[in-house]
N, CA, C and O atoms as CSV, one atom per row, in Angstrom:
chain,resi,resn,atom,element,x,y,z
A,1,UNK,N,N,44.172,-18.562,98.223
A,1,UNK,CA,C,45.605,-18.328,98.250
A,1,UNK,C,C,46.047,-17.812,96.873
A,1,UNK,O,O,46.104,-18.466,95.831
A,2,UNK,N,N,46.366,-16.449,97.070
A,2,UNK,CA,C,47.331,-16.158,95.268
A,2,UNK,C,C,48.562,-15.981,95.563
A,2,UNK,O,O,49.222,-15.522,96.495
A,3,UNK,N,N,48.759,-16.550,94.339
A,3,UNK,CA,C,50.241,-16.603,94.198
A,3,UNK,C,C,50.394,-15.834,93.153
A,3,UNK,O,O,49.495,-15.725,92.319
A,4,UNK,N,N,51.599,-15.172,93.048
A,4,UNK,CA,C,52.201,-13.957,92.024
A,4,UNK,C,C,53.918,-14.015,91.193
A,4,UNK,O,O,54.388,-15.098,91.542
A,5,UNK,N,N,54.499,-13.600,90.678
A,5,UNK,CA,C,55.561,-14.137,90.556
A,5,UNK,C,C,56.462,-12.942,91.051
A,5,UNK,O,O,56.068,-11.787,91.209
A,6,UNK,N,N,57.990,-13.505,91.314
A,6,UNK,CA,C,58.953,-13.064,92.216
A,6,UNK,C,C,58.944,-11.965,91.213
A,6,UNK,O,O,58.279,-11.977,90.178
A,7,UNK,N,N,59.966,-10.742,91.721
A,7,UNK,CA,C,60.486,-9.927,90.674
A,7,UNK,C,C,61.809,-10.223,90.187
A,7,UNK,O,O,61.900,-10.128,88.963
A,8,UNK,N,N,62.820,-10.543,90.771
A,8,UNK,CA,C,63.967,-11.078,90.452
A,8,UNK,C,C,64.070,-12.032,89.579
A,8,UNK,O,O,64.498,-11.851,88.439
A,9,UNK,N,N,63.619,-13.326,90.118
A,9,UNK,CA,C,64.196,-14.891,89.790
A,9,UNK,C,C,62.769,-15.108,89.102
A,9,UNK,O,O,62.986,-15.872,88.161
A,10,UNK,N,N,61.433,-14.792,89.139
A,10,UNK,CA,C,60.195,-14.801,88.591
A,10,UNK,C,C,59.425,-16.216,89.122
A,10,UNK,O,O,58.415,-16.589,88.527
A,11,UNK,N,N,59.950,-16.975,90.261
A,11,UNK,CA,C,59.653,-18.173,90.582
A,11,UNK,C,C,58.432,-18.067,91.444
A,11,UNK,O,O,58.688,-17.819,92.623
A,12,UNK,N,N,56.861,-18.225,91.066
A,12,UNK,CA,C,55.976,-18.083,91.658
A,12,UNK,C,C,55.891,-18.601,93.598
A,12,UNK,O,O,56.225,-19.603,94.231
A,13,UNK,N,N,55.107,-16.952,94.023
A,13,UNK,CA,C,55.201,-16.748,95.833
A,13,UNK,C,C,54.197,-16.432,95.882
A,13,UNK,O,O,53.473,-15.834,95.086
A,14,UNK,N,N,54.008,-16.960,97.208
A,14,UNK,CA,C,52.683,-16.364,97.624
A,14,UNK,C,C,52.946,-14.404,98.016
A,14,UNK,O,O,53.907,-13.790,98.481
A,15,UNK,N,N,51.485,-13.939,97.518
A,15,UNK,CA,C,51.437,-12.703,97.175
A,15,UNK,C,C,52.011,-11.779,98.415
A,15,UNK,O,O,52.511,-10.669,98.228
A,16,UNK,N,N,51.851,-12.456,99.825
A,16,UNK,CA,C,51.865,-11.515,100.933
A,16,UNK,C,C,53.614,-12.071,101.516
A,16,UNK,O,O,54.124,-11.877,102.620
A,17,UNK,N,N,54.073,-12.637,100.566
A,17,UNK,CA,C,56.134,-12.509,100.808
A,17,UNK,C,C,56.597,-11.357,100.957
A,17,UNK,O,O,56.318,-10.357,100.297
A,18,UNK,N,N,57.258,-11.447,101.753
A,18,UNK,CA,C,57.879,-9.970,102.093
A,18,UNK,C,C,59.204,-9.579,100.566
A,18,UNK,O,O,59.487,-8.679,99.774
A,19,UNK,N,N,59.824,-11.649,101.134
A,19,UNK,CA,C,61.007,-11.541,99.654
A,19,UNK,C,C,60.591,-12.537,99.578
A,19,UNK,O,O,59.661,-13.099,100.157
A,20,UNK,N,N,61.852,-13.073,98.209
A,20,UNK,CA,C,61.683,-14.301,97.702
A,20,UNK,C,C,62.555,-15.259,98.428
A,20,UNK,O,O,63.722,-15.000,98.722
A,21,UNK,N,N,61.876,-16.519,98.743
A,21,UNK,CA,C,62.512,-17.711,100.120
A,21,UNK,C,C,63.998,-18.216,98.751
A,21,UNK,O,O,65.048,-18.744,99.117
A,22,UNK,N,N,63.691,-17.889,97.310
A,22,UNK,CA,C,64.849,-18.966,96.449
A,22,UNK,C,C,65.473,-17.514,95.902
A,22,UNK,O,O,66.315,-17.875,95.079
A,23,UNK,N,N,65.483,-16.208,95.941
A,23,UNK,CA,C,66.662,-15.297,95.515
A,23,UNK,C,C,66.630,-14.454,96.831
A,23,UNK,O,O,67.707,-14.167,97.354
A,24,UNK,N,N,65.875,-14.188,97.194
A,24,UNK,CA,C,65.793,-13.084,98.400
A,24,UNK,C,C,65.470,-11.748,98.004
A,24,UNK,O,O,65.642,-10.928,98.906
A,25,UNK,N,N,64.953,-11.179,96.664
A,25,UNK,CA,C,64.694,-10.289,96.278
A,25,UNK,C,C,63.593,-9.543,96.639
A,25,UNK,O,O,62.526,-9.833,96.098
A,26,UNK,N,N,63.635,-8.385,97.668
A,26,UNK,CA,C,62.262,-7.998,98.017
A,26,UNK,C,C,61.206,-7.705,96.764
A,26,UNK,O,O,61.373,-7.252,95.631
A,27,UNK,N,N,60.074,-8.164,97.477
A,27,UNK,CA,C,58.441,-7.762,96.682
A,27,UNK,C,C,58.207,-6.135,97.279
A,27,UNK,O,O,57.710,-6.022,98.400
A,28,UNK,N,N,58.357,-5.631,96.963
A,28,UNK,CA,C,57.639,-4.072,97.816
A,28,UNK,C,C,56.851,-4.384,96.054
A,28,UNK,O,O,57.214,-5.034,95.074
A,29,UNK,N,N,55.591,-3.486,96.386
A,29,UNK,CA,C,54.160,-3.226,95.706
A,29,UNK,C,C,54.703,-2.340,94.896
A,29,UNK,O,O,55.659,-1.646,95.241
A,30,UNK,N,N,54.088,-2.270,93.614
A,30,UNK,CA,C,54.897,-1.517,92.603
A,30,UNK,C,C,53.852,0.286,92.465
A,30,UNK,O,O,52.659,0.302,92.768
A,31,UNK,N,N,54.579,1.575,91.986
A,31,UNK,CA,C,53.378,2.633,92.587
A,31,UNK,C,C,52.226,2.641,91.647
A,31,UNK,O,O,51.513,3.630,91.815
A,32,UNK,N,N,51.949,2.075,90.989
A,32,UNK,CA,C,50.690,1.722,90.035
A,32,UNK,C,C,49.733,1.071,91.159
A,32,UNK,O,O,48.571,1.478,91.152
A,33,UNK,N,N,50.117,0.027,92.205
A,33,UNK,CA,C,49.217,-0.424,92.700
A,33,UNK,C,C,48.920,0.454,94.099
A,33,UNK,O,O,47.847,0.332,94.690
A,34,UNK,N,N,49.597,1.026,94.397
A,34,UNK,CA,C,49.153,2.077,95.607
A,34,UNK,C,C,48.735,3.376,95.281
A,34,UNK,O,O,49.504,4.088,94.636
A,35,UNK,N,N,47.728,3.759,95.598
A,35,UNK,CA,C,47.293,5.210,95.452
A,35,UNK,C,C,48.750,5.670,96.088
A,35,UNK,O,O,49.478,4.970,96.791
A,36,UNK,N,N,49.046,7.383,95.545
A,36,UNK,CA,C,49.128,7.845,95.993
A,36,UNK,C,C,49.097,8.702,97.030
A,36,UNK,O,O,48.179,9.490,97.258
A,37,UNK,N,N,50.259,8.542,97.779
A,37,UNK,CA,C,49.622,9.549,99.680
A,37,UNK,C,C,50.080,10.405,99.339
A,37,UNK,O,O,49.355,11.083,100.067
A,38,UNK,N,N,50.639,11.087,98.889
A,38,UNK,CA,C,51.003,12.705,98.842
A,38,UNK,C,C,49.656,13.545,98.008
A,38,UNK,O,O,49.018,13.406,96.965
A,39,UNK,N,N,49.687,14.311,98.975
A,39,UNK,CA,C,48.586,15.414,98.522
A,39,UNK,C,C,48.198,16.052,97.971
A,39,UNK,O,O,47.366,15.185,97.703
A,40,UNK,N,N,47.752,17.226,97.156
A,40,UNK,CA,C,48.131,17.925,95.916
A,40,UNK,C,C,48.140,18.968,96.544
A,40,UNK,O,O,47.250,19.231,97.352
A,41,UNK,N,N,49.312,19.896,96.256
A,41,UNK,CA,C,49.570,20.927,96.641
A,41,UNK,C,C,48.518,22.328,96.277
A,41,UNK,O,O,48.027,22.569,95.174
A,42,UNK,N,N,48.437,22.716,96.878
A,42,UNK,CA,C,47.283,23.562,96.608
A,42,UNK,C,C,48.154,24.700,95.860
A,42,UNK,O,O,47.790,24.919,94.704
A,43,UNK,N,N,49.260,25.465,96.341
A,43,UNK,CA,C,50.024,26.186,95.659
A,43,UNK,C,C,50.353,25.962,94.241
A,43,UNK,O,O,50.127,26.624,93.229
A,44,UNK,N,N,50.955,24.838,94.454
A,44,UNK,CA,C,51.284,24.290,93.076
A,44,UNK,C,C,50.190,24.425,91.875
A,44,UNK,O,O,50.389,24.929,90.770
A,45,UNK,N,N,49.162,23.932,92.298
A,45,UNK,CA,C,47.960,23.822,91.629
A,45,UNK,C,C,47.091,25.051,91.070
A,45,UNK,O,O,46.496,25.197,90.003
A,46,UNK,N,N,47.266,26.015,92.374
A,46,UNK,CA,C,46.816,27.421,92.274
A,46,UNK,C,C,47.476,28.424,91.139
A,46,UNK,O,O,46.969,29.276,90.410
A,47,UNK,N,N,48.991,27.894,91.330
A,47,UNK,CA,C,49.865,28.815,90.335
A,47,UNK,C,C,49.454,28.417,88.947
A,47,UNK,O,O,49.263,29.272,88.083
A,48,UNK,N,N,49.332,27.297,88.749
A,48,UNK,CA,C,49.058,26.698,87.029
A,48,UNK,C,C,47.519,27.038,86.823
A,48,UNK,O,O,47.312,27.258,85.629
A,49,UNK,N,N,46.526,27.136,87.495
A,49,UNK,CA,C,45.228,27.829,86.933
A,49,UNK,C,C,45.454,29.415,86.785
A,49,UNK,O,O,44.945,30.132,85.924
A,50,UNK,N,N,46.292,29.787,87.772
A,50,UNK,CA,C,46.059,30.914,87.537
A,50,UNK,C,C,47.126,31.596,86.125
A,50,UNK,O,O,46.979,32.728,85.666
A,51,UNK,N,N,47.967,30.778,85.736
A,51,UNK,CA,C,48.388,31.142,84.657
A,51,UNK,C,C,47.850,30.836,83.176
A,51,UNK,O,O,48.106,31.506,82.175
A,52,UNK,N,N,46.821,29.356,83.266
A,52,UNK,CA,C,45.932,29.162,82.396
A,52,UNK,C,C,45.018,30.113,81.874
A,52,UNK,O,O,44.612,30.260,80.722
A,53,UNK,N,N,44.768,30.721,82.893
A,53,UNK,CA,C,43.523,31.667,82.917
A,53,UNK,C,C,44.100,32.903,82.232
A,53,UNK,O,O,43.538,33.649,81.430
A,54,UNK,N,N,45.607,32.975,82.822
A,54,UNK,CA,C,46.038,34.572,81.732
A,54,UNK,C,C,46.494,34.024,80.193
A,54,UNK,O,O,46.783,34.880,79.357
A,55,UNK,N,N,46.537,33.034,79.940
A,55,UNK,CA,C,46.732,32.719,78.769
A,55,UNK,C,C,45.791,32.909,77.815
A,55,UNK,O,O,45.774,33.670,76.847
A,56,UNK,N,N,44.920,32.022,78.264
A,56,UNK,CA,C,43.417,32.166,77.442
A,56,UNK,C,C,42.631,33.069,77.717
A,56,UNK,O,O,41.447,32.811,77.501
A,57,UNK,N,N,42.998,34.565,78.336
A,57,UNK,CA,C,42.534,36.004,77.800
A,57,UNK,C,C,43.384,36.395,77.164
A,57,UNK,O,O,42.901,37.201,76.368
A,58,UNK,N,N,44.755,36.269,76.987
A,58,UNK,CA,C,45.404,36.650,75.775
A,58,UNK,C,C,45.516,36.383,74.362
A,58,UNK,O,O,46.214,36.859,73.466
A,59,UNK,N,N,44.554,35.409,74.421
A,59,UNK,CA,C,43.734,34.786,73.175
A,59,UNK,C,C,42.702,35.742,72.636
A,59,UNK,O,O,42.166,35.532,71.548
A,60,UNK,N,N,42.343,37.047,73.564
A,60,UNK,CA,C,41.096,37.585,73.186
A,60,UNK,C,C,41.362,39.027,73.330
A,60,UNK,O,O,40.932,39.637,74.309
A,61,UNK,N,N,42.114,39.658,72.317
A,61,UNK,CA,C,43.268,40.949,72.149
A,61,UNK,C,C,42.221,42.207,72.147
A,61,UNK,O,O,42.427,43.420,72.182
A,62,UNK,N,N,40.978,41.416,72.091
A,62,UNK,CA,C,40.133,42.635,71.747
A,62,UNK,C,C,39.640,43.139,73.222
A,62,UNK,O,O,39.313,44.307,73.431
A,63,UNK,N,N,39.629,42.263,74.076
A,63,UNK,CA,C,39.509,42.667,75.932
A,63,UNK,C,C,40.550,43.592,76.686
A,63,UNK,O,O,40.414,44.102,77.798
A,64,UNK,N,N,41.639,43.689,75.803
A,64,UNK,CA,C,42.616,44.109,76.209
A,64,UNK,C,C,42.448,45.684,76.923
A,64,UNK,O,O,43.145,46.556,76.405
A,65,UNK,N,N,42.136,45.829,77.332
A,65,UNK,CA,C,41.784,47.432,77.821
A,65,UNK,C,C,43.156,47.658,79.613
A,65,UNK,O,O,43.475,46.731,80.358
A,66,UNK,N,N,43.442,48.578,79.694
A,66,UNK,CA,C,44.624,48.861,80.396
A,66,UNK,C,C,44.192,47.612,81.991
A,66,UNK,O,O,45.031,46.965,82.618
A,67,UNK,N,N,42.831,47.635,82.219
A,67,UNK,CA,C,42.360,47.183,84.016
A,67,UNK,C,C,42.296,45.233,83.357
A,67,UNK,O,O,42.789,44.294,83.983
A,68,UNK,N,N,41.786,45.150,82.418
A,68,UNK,CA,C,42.197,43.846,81.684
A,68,UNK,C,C,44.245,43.517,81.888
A,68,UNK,O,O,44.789,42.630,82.546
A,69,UNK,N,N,44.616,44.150,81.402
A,69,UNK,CA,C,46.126,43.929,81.730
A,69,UNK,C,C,46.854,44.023,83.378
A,69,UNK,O,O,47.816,43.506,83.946
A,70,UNK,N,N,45.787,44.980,83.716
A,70,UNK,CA,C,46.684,44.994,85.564
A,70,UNK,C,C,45.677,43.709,86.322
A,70,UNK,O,O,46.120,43.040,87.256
A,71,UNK,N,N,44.926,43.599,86.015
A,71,UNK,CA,C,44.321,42.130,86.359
A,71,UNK,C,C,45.233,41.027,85.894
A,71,UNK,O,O,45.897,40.224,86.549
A,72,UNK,N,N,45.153,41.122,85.139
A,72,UNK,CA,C,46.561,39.698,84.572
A,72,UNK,C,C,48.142,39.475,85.088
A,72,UNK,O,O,48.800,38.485,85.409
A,73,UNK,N,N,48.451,41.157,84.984
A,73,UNK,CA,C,49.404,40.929,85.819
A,73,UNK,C,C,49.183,40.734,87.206
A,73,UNK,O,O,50.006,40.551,88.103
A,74,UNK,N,N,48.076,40.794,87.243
A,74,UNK,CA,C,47.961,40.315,89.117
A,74,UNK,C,C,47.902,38.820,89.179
A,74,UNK,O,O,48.419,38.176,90.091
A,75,UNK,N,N,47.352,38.375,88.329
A,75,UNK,CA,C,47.227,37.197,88.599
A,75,UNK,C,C,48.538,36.023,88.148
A,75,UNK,O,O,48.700,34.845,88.466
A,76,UNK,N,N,49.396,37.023,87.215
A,76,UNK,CA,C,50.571,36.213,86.638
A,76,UNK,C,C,51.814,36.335,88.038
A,76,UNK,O,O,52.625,35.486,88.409
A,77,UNK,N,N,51.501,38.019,88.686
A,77,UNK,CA,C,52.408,37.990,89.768
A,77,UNK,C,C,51.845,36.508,90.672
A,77,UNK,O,O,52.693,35.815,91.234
A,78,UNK,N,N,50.789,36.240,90.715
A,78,UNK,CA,C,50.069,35.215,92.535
A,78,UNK,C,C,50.726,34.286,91.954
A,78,UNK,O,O,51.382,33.529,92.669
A,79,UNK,N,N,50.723,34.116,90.631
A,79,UNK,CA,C,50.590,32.692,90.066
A,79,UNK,C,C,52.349,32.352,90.271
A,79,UNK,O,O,52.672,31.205,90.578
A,80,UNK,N,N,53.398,33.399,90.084
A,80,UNK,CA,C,54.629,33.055,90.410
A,80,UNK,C,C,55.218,33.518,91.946
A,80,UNK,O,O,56.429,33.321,92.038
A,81,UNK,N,N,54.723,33.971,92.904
A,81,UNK,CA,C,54.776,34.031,93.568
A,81,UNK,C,C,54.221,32.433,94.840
A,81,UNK,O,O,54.831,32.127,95.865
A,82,UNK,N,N,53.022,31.764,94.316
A,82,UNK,CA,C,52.569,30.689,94.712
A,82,UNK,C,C,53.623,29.538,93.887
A,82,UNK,O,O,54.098,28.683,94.635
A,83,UNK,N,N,53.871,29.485,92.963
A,83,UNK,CA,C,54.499,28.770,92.164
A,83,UNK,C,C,56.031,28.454,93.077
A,83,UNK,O,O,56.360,27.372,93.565
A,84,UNK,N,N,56.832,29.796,93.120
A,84,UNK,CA,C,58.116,29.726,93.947
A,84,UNK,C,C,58.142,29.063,95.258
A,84,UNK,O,O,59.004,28.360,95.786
A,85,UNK,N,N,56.878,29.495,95.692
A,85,UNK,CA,C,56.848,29.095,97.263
A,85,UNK,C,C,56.523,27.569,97.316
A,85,UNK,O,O,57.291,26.866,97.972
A,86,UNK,N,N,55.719,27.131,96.842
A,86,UNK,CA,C,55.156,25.513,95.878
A,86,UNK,C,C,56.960,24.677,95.882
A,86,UNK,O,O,57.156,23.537,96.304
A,87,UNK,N,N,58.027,25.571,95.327
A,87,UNK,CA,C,59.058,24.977,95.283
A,87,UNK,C,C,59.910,24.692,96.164
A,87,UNK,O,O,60.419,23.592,96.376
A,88,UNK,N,N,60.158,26.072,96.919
A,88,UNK,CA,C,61.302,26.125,98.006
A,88,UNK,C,C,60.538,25.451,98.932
A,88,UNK,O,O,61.325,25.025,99.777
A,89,UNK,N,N,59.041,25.031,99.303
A,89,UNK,CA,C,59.001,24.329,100.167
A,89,UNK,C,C,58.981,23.485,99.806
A,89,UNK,O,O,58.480,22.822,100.714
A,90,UNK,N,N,59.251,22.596,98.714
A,90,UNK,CA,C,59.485,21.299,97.977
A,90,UNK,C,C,58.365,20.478,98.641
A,90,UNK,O,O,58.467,19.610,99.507
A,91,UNK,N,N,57.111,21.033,97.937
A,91,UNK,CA,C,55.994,20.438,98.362
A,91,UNK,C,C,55.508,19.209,96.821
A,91,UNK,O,O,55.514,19.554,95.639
A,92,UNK,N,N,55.124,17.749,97.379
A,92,UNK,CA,C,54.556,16.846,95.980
A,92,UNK,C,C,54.273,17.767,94.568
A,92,UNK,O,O,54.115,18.982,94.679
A,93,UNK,N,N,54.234,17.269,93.569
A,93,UNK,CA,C,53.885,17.698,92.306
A,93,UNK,C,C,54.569,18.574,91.622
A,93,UNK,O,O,53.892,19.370,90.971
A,94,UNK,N,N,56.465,18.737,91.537
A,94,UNK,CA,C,56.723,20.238,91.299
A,94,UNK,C,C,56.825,20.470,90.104
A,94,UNK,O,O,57.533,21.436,89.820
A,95,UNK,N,N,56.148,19.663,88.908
A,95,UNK,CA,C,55.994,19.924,87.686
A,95,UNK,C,C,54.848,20.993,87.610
A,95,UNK,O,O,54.953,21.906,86.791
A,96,UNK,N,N,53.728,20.906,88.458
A,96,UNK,CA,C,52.766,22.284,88.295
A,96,UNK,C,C,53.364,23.289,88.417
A,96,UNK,O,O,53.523,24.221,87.629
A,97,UNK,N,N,53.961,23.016,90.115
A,97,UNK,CA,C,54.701,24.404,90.342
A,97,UNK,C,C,55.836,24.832,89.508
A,97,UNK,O,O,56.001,26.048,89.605
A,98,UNK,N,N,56.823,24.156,88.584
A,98,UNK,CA,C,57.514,24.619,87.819
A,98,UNK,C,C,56.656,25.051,86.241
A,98,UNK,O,O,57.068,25.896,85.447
A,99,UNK,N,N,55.915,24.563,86.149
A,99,UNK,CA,C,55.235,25.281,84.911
A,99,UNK,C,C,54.324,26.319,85.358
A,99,UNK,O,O,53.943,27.256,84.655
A,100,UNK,N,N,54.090,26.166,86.215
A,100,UNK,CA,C,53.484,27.597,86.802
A,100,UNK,C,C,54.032,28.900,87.125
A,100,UNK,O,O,53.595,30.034,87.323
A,101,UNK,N,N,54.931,28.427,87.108
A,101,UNK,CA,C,56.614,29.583,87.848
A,101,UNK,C,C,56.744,29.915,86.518
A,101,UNK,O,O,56.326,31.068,86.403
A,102,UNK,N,N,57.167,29.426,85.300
A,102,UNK,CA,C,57.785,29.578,84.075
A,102,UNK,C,C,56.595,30.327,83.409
A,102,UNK,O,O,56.842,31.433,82.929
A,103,UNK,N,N,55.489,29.899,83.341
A,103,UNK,CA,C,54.652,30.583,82.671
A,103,UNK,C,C,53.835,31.998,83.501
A,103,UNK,O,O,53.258,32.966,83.005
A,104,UNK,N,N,54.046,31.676,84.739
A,104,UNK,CA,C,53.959,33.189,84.687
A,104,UNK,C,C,55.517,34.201,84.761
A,104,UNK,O,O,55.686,35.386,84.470
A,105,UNK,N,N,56.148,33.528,85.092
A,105,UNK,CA,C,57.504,34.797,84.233
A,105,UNK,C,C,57.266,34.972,82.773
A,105,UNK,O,O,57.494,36.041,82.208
A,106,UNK,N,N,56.862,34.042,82.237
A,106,UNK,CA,C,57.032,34.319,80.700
A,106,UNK,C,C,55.463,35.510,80.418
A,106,UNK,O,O,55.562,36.375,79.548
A,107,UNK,N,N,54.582,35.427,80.971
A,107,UNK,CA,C,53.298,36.382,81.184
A,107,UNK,C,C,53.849,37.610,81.996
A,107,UNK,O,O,53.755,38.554,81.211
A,108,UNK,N,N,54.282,37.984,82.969
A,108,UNK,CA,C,54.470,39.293,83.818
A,108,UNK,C,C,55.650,39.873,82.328
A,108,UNK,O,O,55.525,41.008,81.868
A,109,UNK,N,N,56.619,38.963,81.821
A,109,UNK,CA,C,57.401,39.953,80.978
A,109,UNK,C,C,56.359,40.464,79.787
A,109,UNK,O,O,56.356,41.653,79.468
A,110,UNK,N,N,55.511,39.543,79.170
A,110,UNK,CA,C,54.925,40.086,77.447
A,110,UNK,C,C,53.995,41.156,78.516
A,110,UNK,O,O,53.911,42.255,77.968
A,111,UNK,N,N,53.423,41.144,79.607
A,111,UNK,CA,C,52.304,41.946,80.148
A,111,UNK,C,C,53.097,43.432,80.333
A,111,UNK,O,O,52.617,44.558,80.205
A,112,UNK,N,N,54.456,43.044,80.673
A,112,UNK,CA,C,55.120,44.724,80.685
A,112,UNK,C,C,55.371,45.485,80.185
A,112,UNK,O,O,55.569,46.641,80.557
A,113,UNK,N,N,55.465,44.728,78.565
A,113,UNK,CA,C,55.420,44.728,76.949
A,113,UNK,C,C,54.328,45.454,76.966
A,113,UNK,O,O,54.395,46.683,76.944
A,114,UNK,N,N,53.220,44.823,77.006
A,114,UNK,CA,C,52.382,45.373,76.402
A,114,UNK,C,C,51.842,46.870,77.140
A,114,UNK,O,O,51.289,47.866,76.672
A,115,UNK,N,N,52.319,46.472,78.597
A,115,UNK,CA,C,51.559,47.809,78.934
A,115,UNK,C,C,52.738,49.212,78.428
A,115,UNK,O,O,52.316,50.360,78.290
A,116,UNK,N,N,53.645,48.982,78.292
A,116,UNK,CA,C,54.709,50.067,77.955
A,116,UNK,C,C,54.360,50.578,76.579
A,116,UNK,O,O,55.045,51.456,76.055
């Protein structure tokens, strides 16, 4: 038998209380102890590698050759294009998909830069 303490009133219950019998304060499981059920968005996820990836060739100025840049912008367009869609369908995780969205707008603009 374990016993745990209330969250409210802190007056030790047995662990499987729904509430507490002396405040009535529900026990629901705190999200540290439950895995997570939401899924990882694959979009979401897709958009932030694929903007990683144009970052760290722009680290390497000397690759830069014109099919090096329309590659990047291809991949900065998927990456905000997956990113947006990641949002409006307000799918789990939208911190990827918002840094994924942001960083490839901030990549398709220096990439237009540079190719001009």
């Amino acid at each position: 038998m374990a016993m745990v303490f209330c969250r409210g009133c802190a007056m030790e219950i047995h662990e499987t209380a729904p509430s507490c019998p002396q405040c009535g304060a529900p026990q629901t499981p705190s999200a540290t102890t439950q895995p997570s059920d939401k899924p990882l968005s694959w979009m979401a996820a897709s958009s932030l590698i694929l903007c990683i990836a144009c970052v760290f060739t722009l680290f390497e100025p000397a690759s830069w050759d014109r099919n090096t840049l329309w590659g990047m912008g291809l991949f900065a367009l998927t990456g905000l294009v997956l990113g947006t869609l990641s949002l409006v369908k307000k799918e789990p995780r939208t911190y990827m998909a918002i840094t994924g969205t942001v960083l490839s707008g901030i990549l398709l603009i220096l990439l237009i830069w540079l190719v001009m």
